[in-house]
C-alpha angles and dihedrals in degrees: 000000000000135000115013112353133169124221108258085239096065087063116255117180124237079235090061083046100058086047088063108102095217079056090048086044084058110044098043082056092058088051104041111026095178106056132147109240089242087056082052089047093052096043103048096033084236122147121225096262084047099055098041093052084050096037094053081055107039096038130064123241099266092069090069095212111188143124099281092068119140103230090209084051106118106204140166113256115197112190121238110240096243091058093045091048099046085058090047086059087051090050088048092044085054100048078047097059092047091048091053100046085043079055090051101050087048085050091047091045099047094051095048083047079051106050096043086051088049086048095056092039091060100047089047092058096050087043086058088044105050097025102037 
């Protein structure tokens, strides 16, 4: 990604990830493939600087992104493999995170369910001891 990024070790949130302009880029490409540089610009908080050194990564050659842009142009942006795919890996590392905590509460669930079970059996076995 462009710009200031976290390894993904050091536990940076799906959450963090949508908030990275390259990320909003991105995502808003996949939504709207016509834009005008300037709607680009308002929708991820890039500069123009910033737009044109991502968009010569994320965007194939045909989209002829450069300096002499006209920011009111409405074009067509068609996003290079590597940078689709790459959000795709972010859709898939947050469906991951959900999955996992989903994985925890069941965990969580099934050994309290466990240990109450335990409990009555427990107290089932001594009643049928001292009182049988």
């Amino acid at each position: 990604m462009v710009g200031e990024s976290k390894n993904l070790s050091e536990g940076i949130t799906p959450e963090e990830l949508h908030k990275d302009r390259t990320m909003k880029l991105i995502s808003f490409s996949i939504k709207k493939k016509t834009f005008s540089v300037g709607e680009a610009l308002n929708e991820t908080g890039m500069g123009f600087s910033e737009f044109v050194t991502t968009g010569q990564a994320i965007y194939t050659l045909d989209s002829n992104v450069s300096h002499e842009m006209d920011s009111s142009e409405v074009r067509n942006w068609n996003l290079k493999p590597d940078a689709l795919f790459g959000y795709m890996g972010l859709i898939e590392f947050e469906h991951s995170v959900k999955s996992a905590q989903q994985a925890k509460n069941i965990a969580i669930w099934s050994i309290f369910i466990s240990g109450i079970l335990a409990v009555g059996s427990l107290g089932t076995s001594l009643y049928s001891i001292f009182f049988n």
